[in-house]
N, C-alpha and C positions, 0 to 999 in steps of 0.2 A: 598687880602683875604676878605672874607666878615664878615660880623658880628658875623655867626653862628659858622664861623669856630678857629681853634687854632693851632697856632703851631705844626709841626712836634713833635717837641721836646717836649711838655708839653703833649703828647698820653702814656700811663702808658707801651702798648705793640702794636705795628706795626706788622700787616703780609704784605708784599710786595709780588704780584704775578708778575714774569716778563714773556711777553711770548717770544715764539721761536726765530720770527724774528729780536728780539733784540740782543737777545746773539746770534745767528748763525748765518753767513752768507751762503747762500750757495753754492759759489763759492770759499771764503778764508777760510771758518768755524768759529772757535770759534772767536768772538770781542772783544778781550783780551784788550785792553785799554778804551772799554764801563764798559766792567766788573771791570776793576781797580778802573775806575772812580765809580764807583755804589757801592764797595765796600769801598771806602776812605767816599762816604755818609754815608753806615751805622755803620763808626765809629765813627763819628760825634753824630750820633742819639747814639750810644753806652756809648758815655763821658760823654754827659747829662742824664744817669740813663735813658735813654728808650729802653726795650728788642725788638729783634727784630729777626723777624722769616721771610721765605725765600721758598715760594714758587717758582720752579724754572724749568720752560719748557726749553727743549732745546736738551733731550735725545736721542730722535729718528734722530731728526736733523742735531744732533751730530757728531753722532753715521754713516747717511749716509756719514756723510764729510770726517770723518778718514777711512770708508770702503771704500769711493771713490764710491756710488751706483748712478747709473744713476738718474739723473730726471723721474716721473712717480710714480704712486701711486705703494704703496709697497703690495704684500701678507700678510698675518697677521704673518707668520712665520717670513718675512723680516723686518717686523716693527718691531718684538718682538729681533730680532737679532741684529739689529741697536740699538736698547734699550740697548741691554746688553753688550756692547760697548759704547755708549754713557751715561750711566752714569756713569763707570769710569771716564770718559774723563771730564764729568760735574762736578763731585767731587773732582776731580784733581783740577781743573780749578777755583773751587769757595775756595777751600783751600788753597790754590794759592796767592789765589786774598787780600783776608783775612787776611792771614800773614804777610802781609805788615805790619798792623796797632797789629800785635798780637792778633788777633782773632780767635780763634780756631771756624772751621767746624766740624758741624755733621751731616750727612747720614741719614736722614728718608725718606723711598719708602712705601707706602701706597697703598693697594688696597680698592675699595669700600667698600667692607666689614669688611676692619677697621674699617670706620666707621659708618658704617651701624646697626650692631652687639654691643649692650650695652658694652659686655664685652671688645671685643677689641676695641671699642672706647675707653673704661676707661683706658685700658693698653698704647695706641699708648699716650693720654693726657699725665700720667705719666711721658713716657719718654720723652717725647718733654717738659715739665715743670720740668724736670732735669737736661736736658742740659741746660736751660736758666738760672737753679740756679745758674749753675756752671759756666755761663757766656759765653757759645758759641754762636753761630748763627745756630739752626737748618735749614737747606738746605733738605725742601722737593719736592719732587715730584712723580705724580703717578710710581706704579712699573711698567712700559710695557711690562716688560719680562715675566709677565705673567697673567696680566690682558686679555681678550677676551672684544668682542665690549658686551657681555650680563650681564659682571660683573667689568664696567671698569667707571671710571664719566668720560670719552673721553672728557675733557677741564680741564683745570688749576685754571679757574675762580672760576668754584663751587668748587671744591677741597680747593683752597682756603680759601672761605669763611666756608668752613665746619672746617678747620683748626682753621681759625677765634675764633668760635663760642664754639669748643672744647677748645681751648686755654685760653677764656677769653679777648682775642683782645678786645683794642678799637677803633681801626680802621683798618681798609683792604685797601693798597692801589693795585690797578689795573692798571699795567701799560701795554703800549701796543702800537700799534702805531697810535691810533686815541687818539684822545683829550680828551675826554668827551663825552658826550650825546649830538645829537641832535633832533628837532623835527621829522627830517627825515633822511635818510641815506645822508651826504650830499654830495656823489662821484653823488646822482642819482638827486638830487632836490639841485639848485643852491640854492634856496628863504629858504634850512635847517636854524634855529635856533638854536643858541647854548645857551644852558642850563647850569649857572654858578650854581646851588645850587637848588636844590631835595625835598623840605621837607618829602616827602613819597611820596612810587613808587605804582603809582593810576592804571587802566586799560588803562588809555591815556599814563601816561609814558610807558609802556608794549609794544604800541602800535607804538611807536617812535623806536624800536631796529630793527635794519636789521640782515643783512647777516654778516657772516667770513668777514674782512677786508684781509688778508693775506693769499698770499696758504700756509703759513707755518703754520698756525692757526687752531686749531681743532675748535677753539669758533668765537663770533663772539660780536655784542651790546645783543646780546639775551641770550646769556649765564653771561654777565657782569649784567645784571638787573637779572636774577635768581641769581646769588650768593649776591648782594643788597638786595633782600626779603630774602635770608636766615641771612646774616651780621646783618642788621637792624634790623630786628623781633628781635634779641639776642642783641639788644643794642650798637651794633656796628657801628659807622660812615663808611661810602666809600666814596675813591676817585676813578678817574679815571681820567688818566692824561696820554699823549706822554711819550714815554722812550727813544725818539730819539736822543735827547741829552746827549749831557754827563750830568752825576751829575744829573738825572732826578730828586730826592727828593729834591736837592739843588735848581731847577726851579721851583718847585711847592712853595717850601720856599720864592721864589724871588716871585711870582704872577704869573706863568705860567698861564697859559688858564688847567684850570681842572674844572670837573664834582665833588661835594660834595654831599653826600646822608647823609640825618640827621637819628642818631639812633633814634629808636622809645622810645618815653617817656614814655612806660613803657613796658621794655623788660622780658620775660619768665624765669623760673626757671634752673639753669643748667639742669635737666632732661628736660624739655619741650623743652629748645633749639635743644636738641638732635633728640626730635619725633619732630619738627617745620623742622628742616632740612634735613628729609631721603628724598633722591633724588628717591628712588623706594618702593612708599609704593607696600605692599603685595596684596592691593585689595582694592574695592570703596565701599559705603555705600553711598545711597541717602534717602534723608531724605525732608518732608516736611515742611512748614510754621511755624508751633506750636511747631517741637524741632528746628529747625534755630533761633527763638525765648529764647528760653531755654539754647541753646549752648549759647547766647551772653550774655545773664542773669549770664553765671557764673557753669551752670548745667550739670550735665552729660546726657549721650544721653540714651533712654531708646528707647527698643523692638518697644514701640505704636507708634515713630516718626519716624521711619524706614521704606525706602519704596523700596528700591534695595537693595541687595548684589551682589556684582561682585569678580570675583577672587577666589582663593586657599590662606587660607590664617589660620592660625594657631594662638590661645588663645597668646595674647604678643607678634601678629607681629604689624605694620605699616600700618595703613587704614588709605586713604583719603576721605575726607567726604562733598557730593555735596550737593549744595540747590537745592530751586526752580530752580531757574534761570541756573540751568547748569553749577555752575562755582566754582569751590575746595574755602570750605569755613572754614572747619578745617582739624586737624588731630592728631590722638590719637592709644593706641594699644589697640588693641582688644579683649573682655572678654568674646569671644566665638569663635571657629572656625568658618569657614566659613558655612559649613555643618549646625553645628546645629546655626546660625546664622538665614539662610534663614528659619530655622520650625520657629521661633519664629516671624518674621518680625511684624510690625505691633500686638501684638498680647500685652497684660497689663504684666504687670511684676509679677502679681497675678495668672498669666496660665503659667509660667514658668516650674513650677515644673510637671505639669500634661501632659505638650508637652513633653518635655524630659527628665519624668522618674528619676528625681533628683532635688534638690532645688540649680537653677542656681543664678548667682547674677543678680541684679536688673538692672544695666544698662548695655546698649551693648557697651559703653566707658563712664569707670567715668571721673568724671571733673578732678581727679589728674591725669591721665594718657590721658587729652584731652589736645590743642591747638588750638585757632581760629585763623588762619595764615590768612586772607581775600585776597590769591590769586587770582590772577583772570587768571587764567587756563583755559580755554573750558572743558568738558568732555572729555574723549579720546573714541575713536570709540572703539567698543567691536564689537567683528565677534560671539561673541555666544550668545545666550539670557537669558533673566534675569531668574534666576531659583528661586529666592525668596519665589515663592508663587507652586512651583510645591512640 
């Protein structure tokens, strides 16, 4: 362990992501004495008073093994049907596993717009901090039965960490079948470096994540550092640690070889975590030097610092919000549609009223309803142009 880090067991609330090719095989299918063993772990963390929640790939996977589906990527119909197959069998299977130790399962399936959507973010928290009153082990995972690739978080990582961050976690652990972080992908560069402890995930760690390890794997190191900026920003520790062993949290417990990402020292409001972590803001807003300036000072964003609008995006959706430099610097909901967004760009908070006809509010994201997340994203290519100023 290092100095920064603590015990399993001294963490107030654990979410554990495990992915696919842990629990499934896909030749024998389910790994019913990995599972045994991972669940006799979280009763251990359970005995010493730390909750623990359960994010849990393996649905689709499953799901092919008990349908017997050939190797080969599946139609979206065929993944969605293996899903709904595969999480009986996952739920069985974790309920199962649990019972040993007297642990009662619960079934939560999530689409993005759980928690995308204020309200059903609030509802899905509810009930996941109901079951853990009562002392179960919530056992999530995306719904695939009817998620689509345009409204789906297609990885387990972010899902996680959005679980995370809803939840009030103190730590996120990622298990999976690489170790940790390295400087490089290290199947492609022998001279990789391994990274025992994170303080904050900089443009150069971003820049360290490769590809999918796994064809079982929807994610990869690149989806494991985006759900880390979302964990983190929210005060949340990560690990990232092999699940190949049995008793995986029991290895990490011994000194295994894991990746530790240090919460940020000073994490967001439960509402701002929520706008820090929407995986699809509604549209982009770029902005110059003198409100970049102002956003870090603490300030809301007003018309005169505004220099693009991009997107369809509606009064209280999800805008990401670009520098100079090209690269996601906050994010906030927005206190004007997109439409009349672009009349105003650029223009004083004192011409508001005479551009559209009514006395708008003074900033285009107040500070209560902003976040300075300092990703470091590129811009995404846009096929249409900037209508701002037409």
């Amino acid at each position: 362990m290092t100095r920064n880090r603590k015990p399993l067991g001294k963490y107030r609330r654990i979410v554990i992501k495990i992915g696919s090719a842990l629990l499934v095989d896909r030749a024998s299918g389910l790994k019913k004495a990995w599972l045994d063993a991972m669940c006799a772990d979280i009763a251990a963390l359970k005995s010493g008073g730390t909750e623990v929640l359960v994010v849990s790939s393996g649905a689709i996977a499953l799901g092919r093994s008990v349908l017997k589906v050939p190797a080969g990527t599946l139609k979206l119909e065929e993944s969605q049907a293996a899903a709904a197959v595969g999480q009986i069998a996952l739920a069985r299977a974790w309920s199962q596993s649990l019972s040993a130790d007297d642990i009662v399962a619960g079934q939560i399936l999530l689409t993005l717009g759980d928690t995308e959507e204020r309200r059903r973010y609030l509802n899905a928290r509810a009930t996941i901090n109901q079951l853990l009153k009562l002392g179960a082990v919530p056992i999530i995972n995306e719904n695939d039965t009817v998620a689509t690739t345009e409204i789906r978080y297609g990885d387990n990582d972010r899902l996680a960490a959005r679980v995370a961050t809803m939840t009030g976690a103190d730590l996120l652990v990622l298990l999976s079948d690489i170790d940790g972080l390295y400087t490089a992908p290290p199947h492609l560069d022998p001279d990789a470096r391994f990274l025992e402890t994170i303080p904050a995930i900089t443009p150069e760690i971003e820049a360290m994540a490769g590809g999918a390890a796994s064809e079982l794997s929807r994610g990869g190191m690149r989806t494991k550092i985006d759900a880390g900026k979302i964990a983190t920003g929210a005060g949340c520790a990560m690990i990232i640690a092999s699940g190949k062993v049995d008793h995986p949290l029991r290895a990490i417990e011994d000194g295994a070889r894991s990746s530790w990402f240090a919460p940020s020292g000073s994490p967001v409001t439960a509402r701002k975590t929520w706008i820090a972590g929407q995986l699809q803001p509604a549209g982009r807003l770029e902005i110059d030097a003198g409100a970049e300036t102002a956003l870090s000072a603490g300030k809301s964003l007003l018309p005169a610092g505004v220099r693009g609008v991009w997107g369809s995006f509606s009064r209280g959706d999800t805008v990401s919000i670009y520098g100079t430099n090209g690269r996601e610097i906050a994010r906030g909901l927005a206190g004007y549609d997109a439409d009349e967004a672009r009349l105003i760009v650029g223009k004083k908070s004192a011409d508001i009223a005479a551009i559209l006809g009514y006395a708008g509010r003074t900033a285009m994201v107040h500070r209560d309803d902003l976040v300075v997340t300092g990703l470091a994203a590129p811009a995404p290519a846009e096929t249409g142009k900037d209508l701002s100023h037409a």
